[in-house]
Steps between C-alpha positions, in 0.01 A plus 500: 500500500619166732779576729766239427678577811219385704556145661200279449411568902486846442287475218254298609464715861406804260271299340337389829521893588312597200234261530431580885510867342246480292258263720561718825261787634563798676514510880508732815757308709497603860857355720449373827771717578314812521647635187351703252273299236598421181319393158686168366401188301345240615303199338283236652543187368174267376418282788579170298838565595455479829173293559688179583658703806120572587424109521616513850383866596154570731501839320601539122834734451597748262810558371664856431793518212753840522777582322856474674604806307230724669658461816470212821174364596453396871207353747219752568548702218203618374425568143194619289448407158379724225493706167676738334247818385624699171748694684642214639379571895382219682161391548463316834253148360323445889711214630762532705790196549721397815847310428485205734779289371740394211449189273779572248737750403734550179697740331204615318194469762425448864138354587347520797173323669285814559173570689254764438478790762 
């Protein structure tokens, strides 16, 4: 049932919540910080969204998309992307990921330019 008290912002931010949601894969998501990991979101975006930033790049970049709501994201952060077995415990899929730095940020998502380990 619609929520009429829901401004047309609001709306439209869950809908953009959703979606990331449903495209979005489990991670292990390791803080710089030296805190303990976490599993979280995270989505990588196809690279037509970014190719025209690779135009001027020696070495092609890939981009990293988390969810604001799973907590802050911050340089050298690593993360490792992979499944969910049956029980719902994470299954490690070989690569792992180092934050190097932002390229945009919103209420729903923060993504990153990341490098593999």
């Amino acid at each position: 049932m619609p929520n009429f008290g829901m401004s047309r912002q609001q709306r439209r931010a869950a809908k953009w919540a959703r979606l990331f949601q449903q495209m979005a894969q489990p991670c292990l998501f390791t803080p710089a910080d030296g805190s303990e990991p976490y599993q979280r979101q995270m989505y990588f975006p196809p690279a037509d969204i970014h190719q025209s930033a690779n135009d001027y790049l020696n070495q092609l970049q890939t981009l990293a998309e988390f969810a604001s709501a799973d907590g802050a994201v911050n340089a050298d952060d690593c993360f490792t992307a992979g499944q969910l077995n049956a029980a719902g415990e994470f299954i490690a899929g070989g690569k792992t990921w180092r934050l190097t730095q932002p390229v945009a940020s919103d209420e729903i998502t923060t993504t990153w330019v990341c490098v593999e380990r």
